[in-house]
C-alpha positions as CSV (number, residue, x, y, z in Angstrom):
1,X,86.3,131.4,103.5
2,X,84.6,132.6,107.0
3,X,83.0,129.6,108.7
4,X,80.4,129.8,111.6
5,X,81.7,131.7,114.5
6,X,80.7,128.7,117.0
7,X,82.6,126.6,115.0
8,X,85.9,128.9,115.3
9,X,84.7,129.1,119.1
10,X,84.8,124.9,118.8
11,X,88.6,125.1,117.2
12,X,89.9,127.6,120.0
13,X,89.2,125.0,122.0
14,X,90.8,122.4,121.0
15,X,93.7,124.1,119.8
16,X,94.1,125.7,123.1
17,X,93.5,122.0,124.7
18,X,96.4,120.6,122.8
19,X,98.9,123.8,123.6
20,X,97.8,123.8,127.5
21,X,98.0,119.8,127.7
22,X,101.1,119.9,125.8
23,X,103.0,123.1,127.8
24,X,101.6,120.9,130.7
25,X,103.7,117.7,129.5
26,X,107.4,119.5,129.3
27,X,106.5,121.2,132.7
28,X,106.2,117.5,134.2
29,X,109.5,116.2,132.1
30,X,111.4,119.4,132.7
31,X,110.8,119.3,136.6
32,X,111.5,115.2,137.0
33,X,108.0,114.5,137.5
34,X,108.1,111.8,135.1
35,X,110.2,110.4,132.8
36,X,109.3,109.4,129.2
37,X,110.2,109.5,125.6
38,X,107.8,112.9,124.7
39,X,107.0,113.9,121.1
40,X,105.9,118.3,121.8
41,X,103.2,119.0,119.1
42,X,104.0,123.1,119.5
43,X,103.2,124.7,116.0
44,X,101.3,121.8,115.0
45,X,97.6,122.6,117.2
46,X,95.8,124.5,115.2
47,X,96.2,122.0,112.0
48,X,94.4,119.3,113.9
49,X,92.2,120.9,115.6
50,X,90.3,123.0,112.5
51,X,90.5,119.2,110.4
52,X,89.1,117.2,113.4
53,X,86.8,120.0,113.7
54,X,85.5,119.1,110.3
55,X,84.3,115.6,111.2
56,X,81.4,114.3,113.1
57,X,82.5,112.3,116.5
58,X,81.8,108.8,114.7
59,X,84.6,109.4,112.1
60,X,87.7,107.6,112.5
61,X,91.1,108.6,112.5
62,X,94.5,107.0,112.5
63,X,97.4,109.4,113.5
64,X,101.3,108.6,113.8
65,X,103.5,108.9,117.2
66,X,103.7,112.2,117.2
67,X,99.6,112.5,116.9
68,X,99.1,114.1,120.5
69,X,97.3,116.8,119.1
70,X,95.4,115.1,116.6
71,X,94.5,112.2,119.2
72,X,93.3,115.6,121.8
73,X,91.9,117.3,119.0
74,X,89.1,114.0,118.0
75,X,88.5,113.9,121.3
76,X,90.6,111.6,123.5
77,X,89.5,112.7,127.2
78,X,92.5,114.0,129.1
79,X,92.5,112.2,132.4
80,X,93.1,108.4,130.3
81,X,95.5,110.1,127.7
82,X,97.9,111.4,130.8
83,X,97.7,108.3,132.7
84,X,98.9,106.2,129.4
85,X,101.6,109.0,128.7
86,X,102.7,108.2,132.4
87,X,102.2,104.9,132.3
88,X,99.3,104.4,134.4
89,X,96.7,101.5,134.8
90,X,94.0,104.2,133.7
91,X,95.4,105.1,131.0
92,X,93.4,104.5,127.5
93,X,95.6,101.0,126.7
94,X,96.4,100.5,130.7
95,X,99.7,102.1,130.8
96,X,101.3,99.5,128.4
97,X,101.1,101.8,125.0
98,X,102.4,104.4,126.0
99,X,102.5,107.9,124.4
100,X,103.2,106.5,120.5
101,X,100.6,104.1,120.7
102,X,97.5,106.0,122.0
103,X,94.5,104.2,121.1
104,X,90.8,105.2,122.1
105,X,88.2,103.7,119.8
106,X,85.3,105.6,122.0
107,X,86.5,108.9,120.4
108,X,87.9,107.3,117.1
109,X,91.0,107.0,117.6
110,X,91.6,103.5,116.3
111,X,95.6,103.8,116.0
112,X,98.0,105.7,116.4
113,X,101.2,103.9,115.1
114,X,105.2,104.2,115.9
115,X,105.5,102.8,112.2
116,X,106.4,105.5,109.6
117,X,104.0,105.3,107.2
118,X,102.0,102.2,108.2
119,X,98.8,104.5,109.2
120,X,97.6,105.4,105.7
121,X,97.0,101.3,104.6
122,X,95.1,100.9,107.9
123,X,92.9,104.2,107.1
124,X,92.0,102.4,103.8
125,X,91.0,99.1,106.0
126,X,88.4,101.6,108.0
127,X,87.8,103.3,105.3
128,X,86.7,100.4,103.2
129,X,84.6,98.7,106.2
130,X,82.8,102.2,106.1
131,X,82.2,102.0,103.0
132,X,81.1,98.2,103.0
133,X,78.5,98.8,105.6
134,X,77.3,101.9,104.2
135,X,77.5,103.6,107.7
136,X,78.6,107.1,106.8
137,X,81.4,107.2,108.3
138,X,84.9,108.1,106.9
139,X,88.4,107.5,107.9
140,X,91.1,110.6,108.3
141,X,95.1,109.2,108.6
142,X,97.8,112.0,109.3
143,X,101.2,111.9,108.7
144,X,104.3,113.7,108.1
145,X,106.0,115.0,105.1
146,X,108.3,112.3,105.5
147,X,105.9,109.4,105.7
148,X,105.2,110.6,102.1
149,X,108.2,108.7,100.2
150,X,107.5,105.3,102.5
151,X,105.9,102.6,99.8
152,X,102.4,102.6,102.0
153,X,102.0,105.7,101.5
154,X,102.1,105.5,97.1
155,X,100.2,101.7,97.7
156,X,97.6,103.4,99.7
157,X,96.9,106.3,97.4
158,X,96.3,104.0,94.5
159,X,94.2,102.1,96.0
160,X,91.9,104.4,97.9
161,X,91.6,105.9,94.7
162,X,90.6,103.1,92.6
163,X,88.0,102.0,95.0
164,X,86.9,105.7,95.9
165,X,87.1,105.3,99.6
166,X,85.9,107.4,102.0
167,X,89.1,108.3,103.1
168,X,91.4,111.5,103.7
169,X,95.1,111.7,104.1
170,X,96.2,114.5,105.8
171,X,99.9,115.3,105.2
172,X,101.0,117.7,108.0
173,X,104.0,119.4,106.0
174,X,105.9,120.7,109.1
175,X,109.3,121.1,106.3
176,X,111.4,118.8,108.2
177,X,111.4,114.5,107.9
178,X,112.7,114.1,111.9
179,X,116.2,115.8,111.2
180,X,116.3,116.2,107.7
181,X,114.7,119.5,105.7
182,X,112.0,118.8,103.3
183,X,114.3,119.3,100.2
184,X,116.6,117.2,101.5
185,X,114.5,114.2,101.2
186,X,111.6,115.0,98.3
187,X,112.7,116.4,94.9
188,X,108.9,117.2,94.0
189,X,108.3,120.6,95.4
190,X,104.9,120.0,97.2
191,X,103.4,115.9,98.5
192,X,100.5,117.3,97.1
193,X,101.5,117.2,93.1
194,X,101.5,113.3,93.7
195,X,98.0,113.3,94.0
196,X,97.6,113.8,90.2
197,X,99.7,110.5,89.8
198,X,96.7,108.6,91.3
199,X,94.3,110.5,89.9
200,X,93.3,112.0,93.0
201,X,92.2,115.8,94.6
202,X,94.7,117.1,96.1
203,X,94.9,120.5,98.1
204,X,97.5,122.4,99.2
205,X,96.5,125.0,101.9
206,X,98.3,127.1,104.8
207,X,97.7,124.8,108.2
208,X,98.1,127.5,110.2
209,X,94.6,129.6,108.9
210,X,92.0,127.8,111.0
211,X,89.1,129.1,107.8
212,X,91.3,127.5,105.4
213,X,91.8,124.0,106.9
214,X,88.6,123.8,108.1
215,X,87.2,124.4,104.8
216,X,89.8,122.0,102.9
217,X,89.0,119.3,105.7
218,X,85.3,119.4,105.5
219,X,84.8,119.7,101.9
220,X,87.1,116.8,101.4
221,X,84.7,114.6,104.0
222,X,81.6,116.0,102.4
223,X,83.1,114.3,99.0
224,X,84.4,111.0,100.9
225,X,80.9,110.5,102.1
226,X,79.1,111.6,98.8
227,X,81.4,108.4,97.5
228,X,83.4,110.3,95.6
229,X,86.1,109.4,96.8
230,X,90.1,110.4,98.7
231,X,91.7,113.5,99.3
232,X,95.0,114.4,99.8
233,X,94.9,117.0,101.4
234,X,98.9,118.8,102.3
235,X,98.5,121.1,105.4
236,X,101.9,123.5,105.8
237,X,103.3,124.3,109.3
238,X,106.1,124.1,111.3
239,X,107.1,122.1,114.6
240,X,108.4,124.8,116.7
241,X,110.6,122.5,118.8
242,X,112.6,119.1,118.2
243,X,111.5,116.1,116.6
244,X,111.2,114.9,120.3
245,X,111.8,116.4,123.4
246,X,115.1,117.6,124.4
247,X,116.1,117.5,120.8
248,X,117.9,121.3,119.7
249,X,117.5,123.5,116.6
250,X,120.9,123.2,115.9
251,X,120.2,121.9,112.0
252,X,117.5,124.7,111.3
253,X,118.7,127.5,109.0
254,X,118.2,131.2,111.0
255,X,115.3,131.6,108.3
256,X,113.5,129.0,109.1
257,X,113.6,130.0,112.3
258,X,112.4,133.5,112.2
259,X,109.7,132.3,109.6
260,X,108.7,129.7,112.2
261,X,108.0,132.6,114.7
262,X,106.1,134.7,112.2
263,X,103.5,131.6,112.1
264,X,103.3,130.8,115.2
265,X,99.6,129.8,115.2
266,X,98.8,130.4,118.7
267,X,98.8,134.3,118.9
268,X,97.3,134.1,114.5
269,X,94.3,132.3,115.9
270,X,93.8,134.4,119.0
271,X,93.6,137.3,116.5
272,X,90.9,135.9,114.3
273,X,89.1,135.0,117.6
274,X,89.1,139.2,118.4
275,X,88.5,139.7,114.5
276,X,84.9,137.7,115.2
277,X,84.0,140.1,118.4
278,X,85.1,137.2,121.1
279,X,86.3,139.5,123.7
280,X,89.4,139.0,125.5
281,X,87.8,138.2,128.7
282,X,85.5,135.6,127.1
283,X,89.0,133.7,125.9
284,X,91.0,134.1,128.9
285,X,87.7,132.4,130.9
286,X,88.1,129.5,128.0
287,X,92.2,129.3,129.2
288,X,91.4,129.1,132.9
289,X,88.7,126.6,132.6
290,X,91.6,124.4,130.0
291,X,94.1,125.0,132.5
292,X,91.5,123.6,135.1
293,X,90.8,119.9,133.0
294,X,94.2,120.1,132.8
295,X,95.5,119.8,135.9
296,X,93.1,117.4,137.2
297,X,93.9,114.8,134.4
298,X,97.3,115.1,135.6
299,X,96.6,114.4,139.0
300,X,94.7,111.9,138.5
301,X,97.6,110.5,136.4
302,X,99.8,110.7,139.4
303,X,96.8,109.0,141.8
304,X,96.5,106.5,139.7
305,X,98.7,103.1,139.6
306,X,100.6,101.7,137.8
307,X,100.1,98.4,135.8
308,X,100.8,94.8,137.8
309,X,102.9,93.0,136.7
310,X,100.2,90.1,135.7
311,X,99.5,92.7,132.9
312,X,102.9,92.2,130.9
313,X,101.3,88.7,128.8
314,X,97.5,90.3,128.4
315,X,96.9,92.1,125.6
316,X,99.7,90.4,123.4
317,X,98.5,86.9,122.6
318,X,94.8,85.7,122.1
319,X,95.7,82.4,123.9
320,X,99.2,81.6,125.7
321,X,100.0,78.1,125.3
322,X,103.0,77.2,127.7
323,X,106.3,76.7,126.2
């Protein structure tokens, strides 16, 4: 389905956000700028950035450790997210999070979690305060293909279904569970065919056609705030590097491989931004002004210091009581 040609404008953008702030990232690691566990999002933009596209900016959204581009893609300005990646007292959870738990309730990001699974119970939570208050809101938790055979996941279906929460679960099917190929862990041959179980929609649609998964998306929150209920919705890509950074390809089949190249979603989506008449010029000028935010959230990263140590008991209890 076409959509609105500012609204493919609106998911360049953040697509090209994520790649430039995630190209940006490896740069620092590669050239000892910093040192960090880093989860790359490369081959994942686009699937984020056409679903969070979808939503309003009140919608909330629960996303795993490897969420950079979903966290980017809802809006998480850059200058905070780098400082917390770098461990920075300006950093959206003061440098103490880090880059698996990025948390920014300002732009909706109310967790991200380093627990496998764990994010699509809390979605329900939001989900079901939404609904309680009647706000309009909804609640959008992503996850991987392998967060799919976790016991949350199967709880939270069931139940989001029973009490038709405004809710959507976004499985981001990138074919491999950290290490281990889809097939190698799931005997069903899509996540999606589980929605049936729970009597739930369920939609299976290319993640890398930013028409498709912005349509899926925003018909699914169109439903969740009509109250009728979940979606499960399966969005198919690939990771086009390790499960974390540094990690090799060496347990990827050649196919695989060459089929991750032919989907490379970068160069697909800058063709369907020529296909609407955007002219070349007009995209670069969108790049340079990216690369721009980009480098001044880094800097100011890197001007920015880091926690004191009177930081390490705040934020963990209510109240200390002395031992």
């Amino acid at each position: 389905m076409k959509i609105d040609r500012d609204k493919l404008l609106d998911i360049y953008t953040r697509t090209m956000r994520i790649a430039k702030t995630d190209e940006k990232f490896r740069s620092l690691l590669m050239s000892g700028k910093f040192a960090s566990m880093y989860y790359t999002v490369r081959g994942q933009e686009l699937v984020s950035a056409a679903a969070m596209a979808a939503l309003e900016p009140t919608d909330y959204l629960v996303t795993t450790y490897r969420g950079q581009h979903d966290q980017i893609a809802k809006g998480v300005p850059l200058k905070p997210l780098f400082a917390e990646i770098i461990g920075k007292a300006t950093g959206t959870c003061k440098g103490k999070g880090g880059a698996m738990h990025i948390t920014h309730p300002d732009s909706g990001v109310m967790v991200t979690t380093g627990v496998v699974g764990s994010g699509l119970p809390i979605a329900n939570g939001l989900a079901m305060a939404a609904q309680n208050r009647k706000d309009g809101r909804i609640a959008v938790t992503c996850f991987g293909d392998g967060a799919s055979n976790i016991g949350a996941f199967h709880e939270a279906l069931n139940m989001a279904e029973l009490y038709k929460l405004p809710v959507i679960f976004i499985c981001q099917n990138n074919r491999y569970g950290e290490h281990t190929a889809f097939a190698d862990h799931t005997c069903v041959d899509s996540i999606v065919t589980r929605a049936a179980a729970y009597g739930m929609k369920g939609v299976k649609v290319d993640g890398n056609d930013a028409e498709a998964m912005y349509t899926v998306v925003k018909e699914a929150a169109d439903r969740a705030r009509a109250g009728e209920g979940p979606t499960l919705i399966e969005a198919m890509c690939y990771r086009m590097m390790g499960h974390f950074f540094g990690a090799d390809f060496s347990y990827m089949p050649k196919e695989h491989l060459e089929e991750m190249a032919r989907e490379d979603p970068l160069p697909r989506l800058r063709k369907l931004m020529l296909d609407y008449q955007y002219s070349e010029a007009e995209l670069d000028a969108i790049l340079a002004d990216i690369d721009a935010e980009v480098e001044a959230a880094a800097q100011f990263a890197f001007d920015s210091p880091f926690p004191d140590a009177s930081e390490l008991r705040i934020d963990v209890y209510e109240e200390e009581i002395a031992a």
